[in-house]
N, CA, C and O atoms as a printed pandas DataFrame, in Angstrom:
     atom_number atom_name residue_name chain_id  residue_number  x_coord  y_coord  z_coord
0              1         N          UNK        A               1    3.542   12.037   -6.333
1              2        CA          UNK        A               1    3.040   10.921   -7.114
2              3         C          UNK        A               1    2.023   10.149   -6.277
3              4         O          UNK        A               1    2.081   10.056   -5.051
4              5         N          UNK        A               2    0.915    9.504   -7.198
5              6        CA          UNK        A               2    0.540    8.935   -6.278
6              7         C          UNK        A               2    0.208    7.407   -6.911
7              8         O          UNK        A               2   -0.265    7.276   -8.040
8              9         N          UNK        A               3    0.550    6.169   -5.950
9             10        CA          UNK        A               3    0.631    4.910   -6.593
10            11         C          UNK        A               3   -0.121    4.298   -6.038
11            12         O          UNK        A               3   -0.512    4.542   -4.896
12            13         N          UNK        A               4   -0.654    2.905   -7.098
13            14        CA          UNK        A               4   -1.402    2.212   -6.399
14            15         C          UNK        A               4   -1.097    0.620   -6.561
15            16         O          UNK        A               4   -0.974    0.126   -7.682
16            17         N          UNK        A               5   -1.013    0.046   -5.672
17            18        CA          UNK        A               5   -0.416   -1.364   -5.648
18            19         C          UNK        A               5   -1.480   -2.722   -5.864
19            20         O          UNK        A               5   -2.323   -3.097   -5.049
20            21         N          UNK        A               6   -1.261   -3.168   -6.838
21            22        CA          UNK        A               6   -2.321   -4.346   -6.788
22            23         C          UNK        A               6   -2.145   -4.782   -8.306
23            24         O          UNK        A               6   -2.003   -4.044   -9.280
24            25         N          UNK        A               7   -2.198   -6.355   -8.253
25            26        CA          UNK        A               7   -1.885   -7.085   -9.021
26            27         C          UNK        A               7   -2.830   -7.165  -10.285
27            28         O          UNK        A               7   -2.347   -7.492  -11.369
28            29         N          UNK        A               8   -4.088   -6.889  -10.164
29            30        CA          UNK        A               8   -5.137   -7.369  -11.380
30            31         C          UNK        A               8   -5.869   -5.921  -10.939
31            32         O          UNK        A               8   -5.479   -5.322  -11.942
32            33         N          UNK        A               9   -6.311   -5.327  -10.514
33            34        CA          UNK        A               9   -7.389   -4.264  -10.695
34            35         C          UNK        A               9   -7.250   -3.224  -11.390
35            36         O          UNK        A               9   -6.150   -2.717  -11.176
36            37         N          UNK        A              10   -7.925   -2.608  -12.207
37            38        CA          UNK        A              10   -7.670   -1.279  -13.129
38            39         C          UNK        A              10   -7.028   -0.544  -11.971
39            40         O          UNK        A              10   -7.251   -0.779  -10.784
40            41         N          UNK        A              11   -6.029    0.573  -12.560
41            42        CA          UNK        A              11   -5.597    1.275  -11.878
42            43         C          UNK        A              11   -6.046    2.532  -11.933
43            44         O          UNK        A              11   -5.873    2.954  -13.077
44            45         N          UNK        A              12   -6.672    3.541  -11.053
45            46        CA          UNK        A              12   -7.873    4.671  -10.981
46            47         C          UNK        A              12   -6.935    5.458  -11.542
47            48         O          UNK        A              12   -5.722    5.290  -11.418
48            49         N          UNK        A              13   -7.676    6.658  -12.404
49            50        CA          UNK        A              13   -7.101    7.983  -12.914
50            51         C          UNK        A              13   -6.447    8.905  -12.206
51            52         O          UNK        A              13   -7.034    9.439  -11.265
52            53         N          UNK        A              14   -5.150    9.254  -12.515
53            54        CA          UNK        A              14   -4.091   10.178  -11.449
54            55         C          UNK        A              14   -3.193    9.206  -11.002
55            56         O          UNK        A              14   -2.000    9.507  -10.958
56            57         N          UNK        A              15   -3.602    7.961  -10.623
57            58        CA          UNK        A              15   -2.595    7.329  -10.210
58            59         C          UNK        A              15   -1.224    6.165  -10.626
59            60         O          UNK        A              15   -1.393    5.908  -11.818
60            61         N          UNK        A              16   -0.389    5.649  -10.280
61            62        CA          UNK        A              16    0.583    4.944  -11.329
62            63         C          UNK        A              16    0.382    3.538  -10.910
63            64         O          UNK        A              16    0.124    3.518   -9.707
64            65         N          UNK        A              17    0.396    2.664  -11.295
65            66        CA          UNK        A              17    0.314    1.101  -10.961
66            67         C          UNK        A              17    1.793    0.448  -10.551
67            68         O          UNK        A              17    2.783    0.131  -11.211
68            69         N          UNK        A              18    1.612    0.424   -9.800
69            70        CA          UNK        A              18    2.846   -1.429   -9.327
70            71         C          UNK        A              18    1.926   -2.459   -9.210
71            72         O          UNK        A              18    1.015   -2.315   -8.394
72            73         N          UNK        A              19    2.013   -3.766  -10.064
73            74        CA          UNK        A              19    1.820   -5.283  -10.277
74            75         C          UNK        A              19    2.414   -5.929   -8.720
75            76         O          UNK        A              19    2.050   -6.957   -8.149
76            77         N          UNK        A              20    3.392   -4.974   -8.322
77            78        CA          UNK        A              20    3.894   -6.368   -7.442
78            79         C          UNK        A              20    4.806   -5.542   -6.280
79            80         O          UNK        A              20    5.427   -4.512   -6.541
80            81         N          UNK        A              21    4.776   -6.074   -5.180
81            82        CA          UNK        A              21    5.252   -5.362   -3.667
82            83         C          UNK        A              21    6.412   -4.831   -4.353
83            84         O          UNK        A              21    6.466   -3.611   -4.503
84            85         N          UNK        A              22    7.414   -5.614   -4.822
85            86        CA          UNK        A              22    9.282   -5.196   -4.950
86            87         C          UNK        A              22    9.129   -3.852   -6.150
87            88         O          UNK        A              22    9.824   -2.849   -5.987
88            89         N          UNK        A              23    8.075   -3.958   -7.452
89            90        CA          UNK        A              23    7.717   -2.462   -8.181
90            91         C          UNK        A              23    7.349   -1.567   -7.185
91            92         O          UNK        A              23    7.462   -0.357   -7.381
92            93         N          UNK        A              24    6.924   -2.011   -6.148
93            94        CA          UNK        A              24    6.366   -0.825   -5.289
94            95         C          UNK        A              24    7.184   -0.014   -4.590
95            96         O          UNK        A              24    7.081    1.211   -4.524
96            97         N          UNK        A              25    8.250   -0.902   -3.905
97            98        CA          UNK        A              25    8.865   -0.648   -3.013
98            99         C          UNK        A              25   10.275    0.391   -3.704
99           100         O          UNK        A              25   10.830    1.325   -3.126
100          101         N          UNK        A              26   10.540   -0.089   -4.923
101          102        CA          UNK        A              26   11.064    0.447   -6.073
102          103         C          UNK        A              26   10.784    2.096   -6.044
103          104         O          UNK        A              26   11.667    2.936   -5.870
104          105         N          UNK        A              27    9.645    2.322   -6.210
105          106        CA          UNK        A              27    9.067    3.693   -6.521
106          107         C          UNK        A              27    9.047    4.219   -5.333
107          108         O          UNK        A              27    8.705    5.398   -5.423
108          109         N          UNK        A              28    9.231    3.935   -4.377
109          110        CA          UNK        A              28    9.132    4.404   -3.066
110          111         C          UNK        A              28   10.106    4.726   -3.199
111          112         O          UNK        A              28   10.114    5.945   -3.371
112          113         N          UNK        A              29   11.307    4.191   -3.233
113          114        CA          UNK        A              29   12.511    4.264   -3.346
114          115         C          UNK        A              29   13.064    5.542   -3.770
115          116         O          UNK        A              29   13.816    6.356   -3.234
116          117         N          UNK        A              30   12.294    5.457   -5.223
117          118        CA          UNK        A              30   12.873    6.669   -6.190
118          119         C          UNK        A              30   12.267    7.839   -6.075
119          120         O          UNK        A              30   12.819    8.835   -6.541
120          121         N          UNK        A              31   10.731    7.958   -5.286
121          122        CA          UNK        A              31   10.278    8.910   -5.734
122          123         C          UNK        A              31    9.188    9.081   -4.667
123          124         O          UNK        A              31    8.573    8.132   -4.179
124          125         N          UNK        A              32    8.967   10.586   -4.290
125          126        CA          UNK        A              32    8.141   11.124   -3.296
126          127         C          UNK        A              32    6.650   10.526   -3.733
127          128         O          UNK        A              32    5.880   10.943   -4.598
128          129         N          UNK        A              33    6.545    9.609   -2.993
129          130        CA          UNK        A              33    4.692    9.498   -2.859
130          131         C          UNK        A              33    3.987   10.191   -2.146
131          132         O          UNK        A              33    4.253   10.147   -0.945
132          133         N          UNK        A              34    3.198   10.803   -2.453
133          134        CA          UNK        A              34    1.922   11.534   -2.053
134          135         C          UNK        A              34    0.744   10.426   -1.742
135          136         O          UNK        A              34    0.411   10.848   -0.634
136          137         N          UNK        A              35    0.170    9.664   -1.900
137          138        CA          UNK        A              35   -0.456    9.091   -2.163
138          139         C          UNK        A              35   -0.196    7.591   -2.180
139          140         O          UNK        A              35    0.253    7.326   -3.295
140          141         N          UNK        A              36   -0.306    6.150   -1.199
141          142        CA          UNK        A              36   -0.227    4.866   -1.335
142          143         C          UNK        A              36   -1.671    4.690   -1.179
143          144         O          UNK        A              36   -2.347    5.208   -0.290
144          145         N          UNK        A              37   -2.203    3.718   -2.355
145          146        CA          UNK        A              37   -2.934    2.630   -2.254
146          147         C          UNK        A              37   -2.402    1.452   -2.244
147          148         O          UNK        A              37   -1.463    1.149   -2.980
148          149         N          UNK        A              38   -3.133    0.389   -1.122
149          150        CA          UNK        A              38   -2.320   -0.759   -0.932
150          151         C          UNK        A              38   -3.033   -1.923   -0.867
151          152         O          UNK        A              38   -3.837   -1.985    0.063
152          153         N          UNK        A              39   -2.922   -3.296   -1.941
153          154        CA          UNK        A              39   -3.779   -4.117   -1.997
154          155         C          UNK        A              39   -2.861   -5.417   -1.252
155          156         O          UNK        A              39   -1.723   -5.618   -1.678
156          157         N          UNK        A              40   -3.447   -6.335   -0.054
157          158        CA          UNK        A              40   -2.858   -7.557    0.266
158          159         C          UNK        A              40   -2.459   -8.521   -0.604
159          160         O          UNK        A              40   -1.348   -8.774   -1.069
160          161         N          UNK        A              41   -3.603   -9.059   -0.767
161          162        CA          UNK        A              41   -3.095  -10.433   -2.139
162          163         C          UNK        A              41   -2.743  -10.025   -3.033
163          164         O          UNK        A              41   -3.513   -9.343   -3.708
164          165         N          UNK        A              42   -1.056  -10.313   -3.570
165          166        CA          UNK        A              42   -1.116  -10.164   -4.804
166          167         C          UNK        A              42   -0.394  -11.070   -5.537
167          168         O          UNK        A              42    0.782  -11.067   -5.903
168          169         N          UNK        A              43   -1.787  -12.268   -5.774
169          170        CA          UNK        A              43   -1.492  -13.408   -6.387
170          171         C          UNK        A              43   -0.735  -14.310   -5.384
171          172         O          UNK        A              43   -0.064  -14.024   -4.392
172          173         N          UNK        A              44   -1.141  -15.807   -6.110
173          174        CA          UNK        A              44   -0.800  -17.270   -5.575
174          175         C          UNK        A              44    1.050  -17.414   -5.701
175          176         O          UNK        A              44    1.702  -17.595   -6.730
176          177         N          UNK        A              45    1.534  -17.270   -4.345
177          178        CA          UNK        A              45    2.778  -17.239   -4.720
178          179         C          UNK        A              45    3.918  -15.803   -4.179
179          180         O          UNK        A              45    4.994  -15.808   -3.581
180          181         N          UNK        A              46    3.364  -15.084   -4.533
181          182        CA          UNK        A              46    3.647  -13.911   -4.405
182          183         C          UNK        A              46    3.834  -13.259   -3.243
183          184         O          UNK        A              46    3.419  -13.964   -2.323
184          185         N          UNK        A              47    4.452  -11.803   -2.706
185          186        CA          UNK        A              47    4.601  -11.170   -1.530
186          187         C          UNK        A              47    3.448  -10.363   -1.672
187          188         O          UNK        A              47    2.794  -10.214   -2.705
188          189         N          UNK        A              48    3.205   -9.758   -0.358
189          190        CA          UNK        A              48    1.839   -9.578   -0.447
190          191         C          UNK        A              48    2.397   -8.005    0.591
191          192         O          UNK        A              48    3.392   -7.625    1.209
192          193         N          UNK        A              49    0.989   -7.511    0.241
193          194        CA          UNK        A              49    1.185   -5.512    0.724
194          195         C          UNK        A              49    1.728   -5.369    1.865
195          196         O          UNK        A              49    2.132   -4.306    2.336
196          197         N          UNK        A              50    1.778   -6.787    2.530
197          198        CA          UNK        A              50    2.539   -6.469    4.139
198          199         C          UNK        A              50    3.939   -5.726    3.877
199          200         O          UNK        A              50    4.473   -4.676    4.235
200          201         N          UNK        A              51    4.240   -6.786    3.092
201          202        CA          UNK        A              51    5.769   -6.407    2.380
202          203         C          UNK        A              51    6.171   -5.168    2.746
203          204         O          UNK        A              51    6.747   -4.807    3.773
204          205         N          UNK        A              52    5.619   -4.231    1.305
205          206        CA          UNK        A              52    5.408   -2.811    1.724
206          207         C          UNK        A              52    4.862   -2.124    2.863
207          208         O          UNK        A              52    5.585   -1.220    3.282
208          209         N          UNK        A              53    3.767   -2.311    3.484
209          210        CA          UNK        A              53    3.731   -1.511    4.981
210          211         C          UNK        A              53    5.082   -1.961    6.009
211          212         O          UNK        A              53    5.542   -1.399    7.004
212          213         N          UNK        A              54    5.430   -3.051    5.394
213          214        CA          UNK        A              54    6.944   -3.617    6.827
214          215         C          UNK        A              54    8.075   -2.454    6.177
215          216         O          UNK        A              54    8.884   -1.869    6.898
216          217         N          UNK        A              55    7.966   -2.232    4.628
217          218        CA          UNK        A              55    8.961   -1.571    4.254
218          219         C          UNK        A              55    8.853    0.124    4.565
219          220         O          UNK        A              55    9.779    0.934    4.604
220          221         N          UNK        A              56    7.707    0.306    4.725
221          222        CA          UNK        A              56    7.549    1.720    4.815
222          223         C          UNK        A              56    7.796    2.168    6.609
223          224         O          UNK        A              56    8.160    3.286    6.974
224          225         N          UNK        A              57    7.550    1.203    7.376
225          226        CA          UNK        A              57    7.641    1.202    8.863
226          227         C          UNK        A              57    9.198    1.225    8.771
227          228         O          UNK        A              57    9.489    2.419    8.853
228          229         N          UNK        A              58   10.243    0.558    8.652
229          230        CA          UNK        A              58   11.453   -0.056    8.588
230          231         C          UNK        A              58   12.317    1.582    8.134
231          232         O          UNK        A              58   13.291    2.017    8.749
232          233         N          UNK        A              59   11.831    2.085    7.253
233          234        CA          UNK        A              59   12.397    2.607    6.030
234          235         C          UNK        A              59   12.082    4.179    6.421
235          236         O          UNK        A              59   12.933    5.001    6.082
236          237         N          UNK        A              60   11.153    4.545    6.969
237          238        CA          UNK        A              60   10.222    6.095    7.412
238          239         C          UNK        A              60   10.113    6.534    6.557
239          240         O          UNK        A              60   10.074    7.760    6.671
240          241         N          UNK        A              61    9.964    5.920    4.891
241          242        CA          UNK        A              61    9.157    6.646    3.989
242          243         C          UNK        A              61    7.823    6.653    4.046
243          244         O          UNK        A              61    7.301    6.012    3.134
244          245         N          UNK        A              62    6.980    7.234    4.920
245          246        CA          UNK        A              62    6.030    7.437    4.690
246          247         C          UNK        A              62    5.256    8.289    3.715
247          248         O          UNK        A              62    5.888    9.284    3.360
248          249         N          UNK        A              63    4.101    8.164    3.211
249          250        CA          UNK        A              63    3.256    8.579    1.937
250          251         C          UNK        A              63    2.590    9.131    3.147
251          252         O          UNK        A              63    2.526    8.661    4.283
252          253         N          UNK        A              64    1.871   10.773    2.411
253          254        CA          UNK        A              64    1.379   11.384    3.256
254          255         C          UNK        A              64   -0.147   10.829    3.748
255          256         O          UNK        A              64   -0.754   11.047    4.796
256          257         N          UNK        A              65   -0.530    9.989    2.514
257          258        CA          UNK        A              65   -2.066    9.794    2.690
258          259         C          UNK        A              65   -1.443    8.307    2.375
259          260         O          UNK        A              65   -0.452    8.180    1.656
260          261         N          UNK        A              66   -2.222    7.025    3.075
261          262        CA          UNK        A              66   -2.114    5.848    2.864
262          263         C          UNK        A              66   -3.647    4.993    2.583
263          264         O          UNK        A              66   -4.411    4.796    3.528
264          265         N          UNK        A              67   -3.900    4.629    1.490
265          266        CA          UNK        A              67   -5.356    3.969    1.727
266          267         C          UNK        A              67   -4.919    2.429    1.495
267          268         O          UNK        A              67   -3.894    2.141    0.878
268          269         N          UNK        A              68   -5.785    1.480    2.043
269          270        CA          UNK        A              68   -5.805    0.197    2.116
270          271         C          UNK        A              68   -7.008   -0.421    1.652
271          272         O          UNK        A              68   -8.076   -0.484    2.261
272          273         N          UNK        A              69   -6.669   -0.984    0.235
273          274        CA          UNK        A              69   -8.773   -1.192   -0.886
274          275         C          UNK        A              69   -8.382   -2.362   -0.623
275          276         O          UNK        A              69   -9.361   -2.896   -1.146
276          277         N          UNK        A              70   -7.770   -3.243   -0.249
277          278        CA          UNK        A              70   -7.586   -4.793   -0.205
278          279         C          UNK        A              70   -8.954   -5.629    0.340
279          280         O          UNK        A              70   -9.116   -5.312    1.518
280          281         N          UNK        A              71  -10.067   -6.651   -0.130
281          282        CA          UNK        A              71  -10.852   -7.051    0.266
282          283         C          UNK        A              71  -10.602   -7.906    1.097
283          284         O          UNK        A              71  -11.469   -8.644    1.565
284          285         N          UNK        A              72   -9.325   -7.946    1.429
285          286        CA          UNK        A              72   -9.155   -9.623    2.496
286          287         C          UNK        A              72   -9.136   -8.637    3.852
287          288         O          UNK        A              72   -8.219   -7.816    3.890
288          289         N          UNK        A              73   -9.875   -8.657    4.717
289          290        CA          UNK        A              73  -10.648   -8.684    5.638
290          291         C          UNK        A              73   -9.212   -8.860    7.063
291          292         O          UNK        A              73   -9.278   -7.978    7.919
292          293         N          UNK        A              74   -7.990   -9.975    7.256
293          294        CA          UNK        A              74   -7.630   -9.886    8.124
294          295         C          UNK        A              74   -6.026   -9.220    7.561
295          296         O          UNK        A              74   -5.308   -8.535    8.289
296          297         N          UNK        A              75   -5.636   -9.653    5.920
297          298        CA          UNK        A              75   -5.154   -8.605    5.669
298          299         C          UNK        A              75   -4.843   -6.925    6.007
299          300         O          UNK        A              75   -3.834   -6.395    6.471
300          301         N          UNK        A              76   -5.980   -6.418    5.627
301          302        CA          UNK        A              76   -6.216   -5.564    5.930
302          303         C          UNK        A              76   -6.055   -4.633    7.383
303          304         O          UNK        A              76   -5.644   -3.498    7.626
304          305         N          UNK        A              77   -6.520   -5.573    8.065
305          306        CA          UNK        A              77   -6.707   -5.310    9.829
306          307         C          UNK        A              77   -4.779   -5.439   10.205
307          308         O          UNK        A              77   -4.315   -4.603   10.980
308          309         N          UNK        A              78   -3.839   -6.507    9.596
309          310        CA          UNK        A              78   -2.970   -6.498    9.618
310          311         C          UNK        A              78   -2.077   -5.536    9.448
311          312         O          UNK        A              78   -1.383   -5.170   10.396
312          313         N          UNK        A              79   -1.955   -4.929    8.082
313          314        CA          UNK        A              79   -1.528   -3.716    7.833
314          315         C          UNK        A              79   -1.879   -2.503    8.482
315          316         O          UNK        A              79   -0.976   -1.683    8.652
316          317         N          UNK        A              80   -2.967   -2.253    8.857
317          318        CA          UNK        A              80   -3.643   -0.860    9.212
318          319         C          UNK        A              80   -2.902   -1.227   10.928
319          320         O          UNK        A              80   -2.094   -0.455   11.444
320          321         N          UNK        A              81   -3.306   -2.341   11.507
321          322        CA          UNK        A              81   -2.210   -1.820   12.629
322          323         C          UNK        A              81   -0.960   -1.526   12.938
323          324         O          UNK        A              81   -0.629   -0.921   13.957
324          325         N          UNK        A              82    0.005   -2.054   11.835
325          326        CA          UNK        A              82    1.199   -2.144   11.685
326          327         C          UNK        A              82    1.708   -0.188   11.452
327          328         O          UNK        A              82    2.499    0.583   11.997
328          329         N          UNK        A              83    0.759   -0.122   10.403
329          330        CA          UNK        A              83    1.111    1.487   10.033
330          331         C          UNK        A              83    0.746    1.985   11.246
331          332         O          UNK        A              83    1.721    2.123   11.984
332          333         N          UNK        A              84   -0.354    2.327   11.758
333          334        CA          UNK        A              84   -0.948    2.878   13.003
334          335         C          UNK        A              84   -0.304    2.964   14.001
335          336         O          UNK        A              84   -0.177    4.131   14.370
336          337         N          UNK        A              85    0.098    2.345   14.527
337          338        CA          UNK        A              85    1.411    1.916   15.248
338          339         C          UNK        A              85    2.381    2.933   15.203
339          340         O          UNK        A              85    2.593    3.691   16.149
340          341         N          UNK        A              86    3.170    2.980   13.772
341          342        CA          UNK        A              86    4.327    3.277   13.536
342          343         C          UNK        A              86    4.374    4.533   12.875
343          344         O          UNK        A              86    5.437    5.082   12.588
344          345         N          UNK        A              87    3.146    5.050   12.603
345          346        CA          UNK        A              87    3.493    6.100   11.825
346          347         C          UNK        A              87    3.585    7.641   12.403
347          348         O          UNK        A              87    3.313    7.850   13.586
348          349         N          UNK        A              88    3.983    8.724   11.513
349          350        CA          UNK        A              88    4.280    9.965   12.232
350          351         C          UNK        A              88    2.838   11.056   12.389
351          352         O          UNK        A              88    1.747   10.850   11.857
352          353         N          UNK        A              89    3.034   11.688   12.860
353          354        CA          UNK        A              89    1.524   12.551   12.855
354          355         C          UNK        A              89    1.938   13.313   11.261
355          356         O          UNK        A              89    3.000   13.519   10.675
356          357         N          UNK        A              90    0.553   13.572   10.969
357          358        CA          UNK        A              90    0.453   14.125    9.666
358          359         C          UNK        A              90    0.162   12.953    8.934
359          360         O          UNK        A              90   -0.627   13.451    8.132
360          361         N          UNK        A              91    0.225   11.718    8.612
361          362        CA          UNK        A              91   -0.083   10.817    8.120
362          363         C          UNK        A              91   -1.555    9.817    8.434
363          364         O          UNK        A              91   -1.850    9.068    9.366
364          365         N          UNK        A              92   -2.208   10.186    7.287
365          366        CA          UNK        A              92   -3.991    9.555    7.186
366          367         C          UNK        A              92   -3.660    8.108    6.510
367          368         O          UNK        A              92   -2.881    7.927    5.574
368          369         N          UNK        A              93   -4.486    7.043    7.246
369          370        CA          UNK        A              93   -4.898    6.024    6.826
370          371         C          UNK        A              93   -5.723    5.578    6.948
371          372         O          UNK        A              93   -6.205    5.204    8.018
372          373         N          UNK        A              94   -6.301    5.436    5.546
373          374        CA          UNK        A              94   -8.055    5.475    5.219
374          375         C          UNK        A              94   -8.545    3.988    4.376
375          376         O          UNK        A              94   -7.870    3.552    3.444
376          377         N          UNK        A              95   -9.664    3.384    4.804
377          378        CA          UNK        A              95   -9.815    1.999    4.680
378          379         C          UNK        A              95  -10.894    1.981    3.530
379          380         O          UNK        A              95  -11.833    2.741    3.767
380          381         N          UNK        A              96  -10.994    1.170    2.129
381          382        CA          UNK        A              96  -11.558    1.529    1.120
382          383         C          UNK        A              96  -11.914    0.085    0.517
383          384         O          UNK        A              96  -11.809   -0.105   -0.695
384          385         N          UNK        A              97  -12.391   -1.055    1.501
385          386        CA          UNK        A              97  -12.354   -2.201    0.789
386          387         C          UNK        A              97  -12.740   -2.391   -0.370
387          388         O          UNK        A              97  -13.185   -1.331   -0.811
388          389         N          UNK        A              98  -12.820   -3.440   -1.313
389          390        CA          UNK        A              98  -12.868   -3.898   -2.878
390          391         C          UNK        A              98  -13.594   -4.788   -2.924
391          392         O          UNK        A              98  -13.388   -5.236   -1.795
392          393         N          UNK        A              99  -14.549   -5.645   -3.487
393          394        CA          UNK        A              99  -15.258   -6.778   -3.518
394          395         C          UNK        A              99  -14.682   -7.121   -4.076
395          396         O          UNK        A              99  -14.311   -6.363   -4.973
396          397         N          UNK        A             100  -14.001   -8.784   -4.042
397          398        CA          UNK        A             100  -14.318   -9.304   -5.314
398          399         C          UNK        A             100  -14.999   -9.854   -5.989
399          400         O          UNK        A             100  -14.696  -10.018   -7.171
């Protein structure tokens, strides 16, 4: 499967949407990802994609391919070291920012 996390952006063809870190973390849960896209902000209030990269470090479900489209800038830099860090060989993480 391959999912993509983020609160407001169309969700690209092939892939399944989670609105929100805890849907995400959900599907992780249940089901082999192939494929994480991972957006920081999601929404005023809310847990945000760290969430999930803390959960995927914590947890060793890793997704074979991980991309990070989040436009927030230290976001971003946040997560990508966290995975980098922690993750196993065989695992790509590829940086795809978003304007808003």
């Amino acid at each position: 499967m391959k999912l993509f996390l983020d609160d407001r952006r169309p969700c690209p063809r092939g892939f399944k949407v989670a609105r929100s870190a805890s849907v995400c973390i959900r599907l992780l849960r249940k089901h082999r990802i192939h494929v994480l896209s991972l957006d920081y902000n999601l929404g005023p209030g809310r847990s945000k994609g760290l969430e999930v990269a803390r959960y995927i470090v914590q947890s060793r479900r890793f997704p074979k391919h991980i991309i990070l489209h989040t436009a927030d800038r230290q976001g971003r830099l946040t997560m990508l070291k966290l995975l980098s860090r922690n993750k196993p060989a065989g695992v790509s993480i590829g940086l795809k920012p978003y304007r808003s």
